[in-house]
C-alpha atoms as an extended CHARMM CRD file, in Angstrom:
* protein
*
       123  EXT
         1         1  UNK       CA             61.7920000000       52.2560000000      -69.3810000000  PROA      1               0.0000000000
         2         2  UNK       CA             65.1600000000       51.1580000000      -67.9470000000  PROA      2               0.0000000000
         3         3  UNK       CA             65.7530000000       49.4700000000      -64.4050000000  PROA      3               0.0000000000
         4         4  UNK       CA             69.1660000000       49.5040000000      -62.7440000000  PROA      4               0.0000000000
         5         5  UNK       CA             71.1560000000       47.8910000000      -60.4520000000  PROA      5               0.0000000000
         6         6  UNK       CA             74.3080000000       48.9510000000      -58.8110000000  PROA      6               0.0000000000
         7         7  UNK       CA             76.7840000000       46.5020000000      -57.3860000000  PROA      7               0.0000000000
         8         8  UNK       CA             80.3470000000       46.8070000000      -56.5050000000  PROA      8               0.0000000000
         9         9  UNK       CA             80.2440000000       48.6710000000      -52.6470000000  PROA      9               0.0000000000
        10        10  UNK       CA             81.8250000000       47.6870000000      -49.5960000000  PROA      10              0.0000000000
        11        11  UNK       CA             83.9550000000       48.1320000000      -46.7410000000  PROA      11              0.0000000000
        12        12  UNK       CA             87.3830000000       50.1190000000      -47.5900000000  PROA      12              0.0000000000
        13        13  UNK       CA             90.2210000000       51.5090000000      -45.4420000000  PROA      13              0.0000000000
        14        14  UNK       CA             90.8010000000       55.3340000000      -46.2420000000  PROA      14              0.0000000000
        15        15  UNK       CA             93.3360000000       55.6610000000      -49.3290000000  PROA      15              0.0000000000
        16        16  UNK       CA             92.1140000000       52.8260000000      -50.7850000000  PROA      16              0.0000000000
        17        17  UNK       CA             90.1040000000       51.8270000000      -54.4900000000  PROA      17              0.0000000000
        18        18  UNK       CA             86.6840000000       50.8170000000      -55.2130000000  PROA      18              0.0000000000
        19        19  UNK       CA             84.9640000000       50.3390000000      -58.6350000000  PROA      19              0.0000000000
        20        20  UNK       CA             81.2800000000       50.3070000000      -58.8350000000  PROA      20              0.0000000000
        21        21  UNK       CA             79.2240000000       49.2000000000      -61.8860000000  PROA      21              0.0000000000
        22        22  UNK       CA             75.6110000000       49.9640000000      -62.7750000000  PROA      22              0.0000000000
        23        23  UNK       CA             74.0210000000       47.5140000000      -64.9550000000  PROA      23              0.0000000000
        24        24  UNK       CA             71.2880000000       48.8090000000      -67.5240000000  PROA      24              0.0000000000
        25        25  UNK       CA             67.8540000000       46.7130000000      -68.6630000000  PROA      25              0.0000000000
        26        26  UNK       CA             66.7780000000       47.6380000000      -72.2380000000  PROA      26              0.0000000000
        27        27  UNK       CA             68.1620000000       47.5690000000      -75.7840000000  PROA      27              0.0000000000
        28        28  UNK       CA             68.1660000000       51.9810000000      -76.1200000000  PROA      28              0.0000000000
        29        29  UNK       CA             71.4140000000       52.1320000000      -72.9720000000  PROA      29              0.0000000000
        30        30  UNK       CA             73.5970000000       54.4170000000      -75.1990000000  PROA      30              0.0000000000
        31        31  UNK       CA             70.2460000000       56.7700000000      -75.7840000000  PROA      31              0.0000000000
        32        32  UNK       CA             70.4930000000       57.8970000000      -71.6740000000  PROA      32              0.0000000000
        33        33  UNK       CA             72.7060000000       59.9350000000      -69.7430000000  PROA      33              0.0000000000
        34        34  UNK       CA             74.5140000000       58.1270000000      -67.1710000000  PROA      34              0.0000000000
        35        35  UNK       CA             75.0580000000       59.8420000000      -63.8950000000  PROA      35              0.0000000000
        36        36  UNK       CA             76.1020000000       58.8260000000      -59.7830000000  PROA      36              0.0000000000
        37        37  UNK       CA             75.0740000000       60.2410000000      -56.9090000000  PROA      37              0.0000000000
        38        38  UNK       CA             75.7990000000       59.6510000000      -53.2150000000  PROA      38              0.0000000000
        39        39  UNK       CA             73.8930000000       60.0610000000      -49.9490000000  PROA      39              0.0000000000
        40        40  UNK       CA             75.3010000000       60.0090000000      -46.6010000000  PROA      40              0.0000000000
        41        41  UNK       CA             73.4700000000       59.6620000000      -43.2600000000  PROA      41              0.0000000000
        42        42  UNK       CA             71.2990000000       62.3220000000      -42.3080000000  PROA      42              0.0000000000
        43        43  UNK       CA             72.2880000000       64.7490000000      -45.5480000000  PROA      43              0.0000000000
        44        44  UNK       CA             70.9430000000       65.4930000000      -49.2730000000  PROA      44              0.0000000000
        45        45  UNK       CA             71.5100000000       63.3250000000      -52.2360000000  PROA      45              0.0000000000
        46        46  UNK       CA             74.1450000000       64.8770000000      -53.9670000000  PROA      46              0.0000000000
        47        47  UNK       CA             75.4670000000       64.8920000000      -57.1690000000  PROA      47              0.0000000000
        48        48  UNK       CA             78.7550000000       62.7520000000      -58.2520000000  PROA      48              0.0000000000
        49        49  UNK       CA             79.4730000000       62.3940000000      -61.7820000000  PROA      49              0.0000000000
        50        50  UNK       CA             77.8640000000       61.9030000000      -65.0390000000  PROA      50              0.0000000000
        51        51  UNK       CA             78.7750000000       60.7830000000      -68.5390000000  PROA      51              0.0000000000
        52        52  UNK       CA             77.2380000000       61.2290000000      -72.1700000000  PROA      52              0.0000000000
        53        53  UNK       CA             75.3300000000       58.8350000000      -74.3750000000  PROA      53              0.0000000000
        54        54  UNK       CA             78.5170000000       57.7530000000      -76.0190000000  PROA      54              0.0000000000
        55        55  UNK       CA             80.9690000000       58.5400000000      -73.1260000000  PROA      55              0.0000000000
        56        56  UNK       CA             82.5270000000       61.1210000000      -74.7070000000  PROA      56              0.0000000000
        57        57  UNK       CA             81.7200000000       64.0530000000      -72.0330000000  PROA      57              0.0000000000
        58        58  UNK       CA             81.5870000000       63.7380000000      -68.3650000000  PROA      58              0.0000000000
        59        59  UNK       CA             81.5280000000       65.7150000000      -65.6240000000  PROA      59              0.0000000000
        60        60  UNK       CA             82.2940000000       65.7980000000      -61.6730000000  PROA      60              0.0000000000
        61        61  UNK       CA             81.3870000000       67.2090000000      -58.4500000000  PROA      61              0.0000000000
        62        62  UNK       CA             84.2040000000       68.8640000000      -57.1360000000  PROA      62              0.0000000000
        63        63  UNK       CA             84.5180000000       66.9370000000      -54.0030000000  PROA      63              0.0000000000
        64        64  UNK       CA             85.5580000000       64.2470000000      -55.9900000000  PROA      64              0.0000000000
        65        65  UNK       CA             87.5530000000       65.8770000000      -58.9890000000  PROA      65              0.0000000000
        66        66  UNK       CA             90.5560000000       64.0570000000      -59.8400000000  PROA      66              0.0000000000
        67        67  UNK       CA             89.7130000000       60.8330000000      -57.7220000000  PROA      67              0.0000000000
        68        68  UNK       CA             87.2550000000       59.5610000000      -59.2940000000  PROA      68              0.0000000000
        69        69  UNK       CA             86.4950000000       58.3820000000      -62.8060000000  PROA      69              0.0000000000
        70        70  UNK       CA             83.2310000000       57.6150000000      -64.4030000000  PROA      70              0.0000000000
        71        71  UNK       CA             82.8790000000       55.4800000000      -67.7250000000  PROA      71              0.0000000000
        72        72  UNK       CA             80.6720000000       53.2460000000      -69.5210000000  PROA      72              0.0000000000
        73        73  UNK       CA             80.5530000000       50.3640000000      -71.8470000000  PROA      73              0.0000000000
        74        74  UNK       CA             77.5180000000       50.7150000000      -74.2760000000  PROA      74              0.0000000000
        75        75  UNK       CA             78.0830000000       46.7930000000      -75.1540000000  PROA      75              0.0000000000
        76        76  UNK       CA             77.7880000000       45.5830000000      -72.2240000000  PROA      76              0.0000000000
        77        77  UNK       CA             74.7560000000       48.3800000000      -70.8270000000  PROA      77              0.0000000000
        78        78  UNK       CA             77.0060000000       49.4010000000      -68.0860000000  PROA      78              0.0000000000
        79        79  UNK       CA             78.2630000000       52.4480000000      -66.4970000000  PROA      79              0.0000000000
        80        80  UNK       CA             81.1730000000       52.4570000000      -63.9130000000  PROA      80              0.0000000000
        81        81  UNK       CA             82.5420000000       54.7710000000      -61.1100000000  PROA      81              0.0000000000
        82        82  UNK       CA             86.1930000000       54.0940000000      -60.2450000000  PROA      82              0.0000000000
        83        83  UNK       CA             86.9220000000       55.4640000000      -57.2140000000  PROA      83              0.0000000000
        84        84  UNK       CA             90.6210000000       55.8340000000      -55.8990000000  PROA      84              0.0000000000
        85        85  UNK       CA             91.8500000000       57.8290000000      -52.8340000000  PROA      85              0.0000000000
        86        86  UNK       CA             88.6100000000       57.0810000000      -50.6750000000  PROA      86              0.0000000000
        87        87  UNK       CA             87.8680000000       59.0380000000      -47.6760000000  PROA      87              0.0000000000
        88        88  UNK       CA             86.0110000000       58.5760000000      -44.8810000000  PROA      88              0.0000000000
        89        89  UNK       CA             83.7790000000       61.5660000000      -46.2130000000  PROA      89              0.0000000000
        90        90  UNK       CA             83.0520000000       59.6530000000      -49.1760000000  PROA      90              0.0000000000
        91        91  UNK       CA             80.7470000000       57.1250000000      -46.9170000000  PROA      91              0.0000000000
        92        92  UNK       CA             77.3180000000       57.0260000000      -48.6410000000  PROA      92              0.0000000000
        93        93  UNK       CA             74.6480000000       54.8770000000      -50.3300000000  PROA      93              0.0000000000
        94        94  UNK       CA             75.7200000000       55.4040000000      -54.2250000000  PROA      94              0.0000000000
        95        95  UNK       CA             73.0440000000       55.4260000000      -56.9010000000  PROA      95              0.0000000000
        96        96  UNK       CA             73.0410000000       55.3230000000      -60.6950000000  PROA      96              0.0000000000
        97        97  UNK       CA             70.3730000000       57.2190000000      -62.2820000000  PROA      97              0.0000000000
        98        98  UNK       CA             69.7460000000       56.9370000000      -66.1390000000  PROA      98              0.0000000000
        99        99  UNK       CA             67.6400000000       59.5140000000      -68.7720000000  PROA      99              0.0000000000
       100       100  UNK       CA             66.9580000000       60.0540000000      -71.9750000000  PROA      100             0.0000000000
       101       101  UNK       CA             67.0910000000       64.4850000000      -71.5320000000  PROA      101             0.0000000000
       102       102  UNK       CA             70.6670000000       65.3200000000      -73.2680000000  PROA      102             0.0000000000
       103       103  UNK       CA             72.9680000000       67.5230000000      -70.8920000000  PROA      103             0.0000000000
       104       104  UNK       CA             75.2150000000       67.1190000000      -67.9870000000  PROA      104             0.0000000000
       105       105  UNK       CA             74.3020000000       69.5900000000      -65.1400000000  PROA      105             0.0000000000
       106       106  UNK       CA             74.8950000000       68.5300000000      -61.9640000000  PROA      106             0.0000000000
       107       107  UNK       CA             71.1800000000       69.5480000000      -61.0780000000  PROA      107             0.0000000000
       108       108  UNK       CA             69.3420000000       67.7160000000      -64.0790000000  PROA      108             0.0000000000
       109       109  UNK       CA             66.6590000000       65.6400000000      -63.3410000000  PROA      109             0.0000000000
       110       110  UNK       CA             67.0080000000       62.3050000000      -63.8480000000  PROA      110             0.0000000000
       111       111  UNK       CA             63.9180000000       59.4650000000      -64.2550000000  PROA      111             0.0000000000
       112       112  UNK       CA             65.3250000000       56.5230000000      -63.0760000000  PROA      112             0.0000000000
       113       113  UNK       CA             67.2960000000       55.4480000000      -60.7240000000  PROA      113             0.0000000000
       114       114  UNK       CA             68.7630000000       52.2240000000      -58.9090000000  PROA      114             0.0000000000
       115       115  UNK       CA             68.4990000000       50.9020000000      -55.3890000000  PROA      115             0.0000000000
       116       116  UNK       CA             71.9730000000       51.7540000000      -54.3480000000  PROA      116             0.0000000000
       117       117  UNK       CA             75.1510000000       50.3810000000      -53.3150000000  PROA      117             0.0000000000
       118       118  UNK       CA             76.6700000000       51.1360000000      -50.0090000000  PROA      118             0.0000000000
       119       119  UNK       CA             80.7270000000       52.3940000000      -50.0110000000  PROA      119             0.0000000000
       120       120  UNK       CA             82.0000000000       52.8930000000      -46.4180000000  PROA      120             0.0000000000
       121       121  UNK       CA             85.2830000000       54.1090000000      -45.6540000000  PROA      121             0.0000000000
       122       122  UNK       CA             87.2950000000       53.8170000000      -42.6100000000  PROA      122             0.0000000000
       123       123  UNK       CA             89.5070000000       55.7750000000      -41.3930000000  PROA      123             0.0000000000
């Protein structure tokens, strides 16, 4: 079992930087897949980015390719999302979800999940 809470969201002007952090219960963090995902008003969850148990893999949804940058910090049970070159189509509720199923795919299942963080970017 692992609960998780995202912080770091906010109000940003378009072009500009956010960094959001996901904070981990539970001594077994660097057993789970790490991923992000975002939902915007009146659409699907979708998919963001997600790292390996010991950070060493990650992947990206192309939207944000190149822009953003996910990481984590097994010391301190953490993952982040850096986030650079906002847009206002990158307005969502962002989640961290956590499991212990090896594998990256963009349309894994995950078993836990956070409350979310809002990002909103204006243009």
């Amino acid at each position: 079992q692992v609960q998780l809470v995202e912080s770091g969201g906010g109000l940003v002007q378009a072009g500009g930087s956010l960094r959001l952090s996901c904070a981990a219960s539970g001594r077994t963090f660097s057993r789970y897949v790490m991923g992000w995902f975002r939902q915007a008003p009146g659409k699907e969850r979708e998919f963001v980015a997600a790292i390996s148990e010991n950070g060493g893999s990650t992947t990206y949804a192309s939207s944000v390719k190149g822009r953003f940058t996910i990481s984590r910090d097994n010391a301190k049970n953490t993952v982040y999302l850096q986030m650079n070159s906002l847009k206002p189509e990158d307005t969502a509720v962002y989640y961290c979800a956590a499991d212990e199923y090896k594998g990256l795919q963009p349309s894994r299942r995950y078993d836990y999940w956070g409350q979310g963080t809002q990002v909103t970017v204006s243009s």
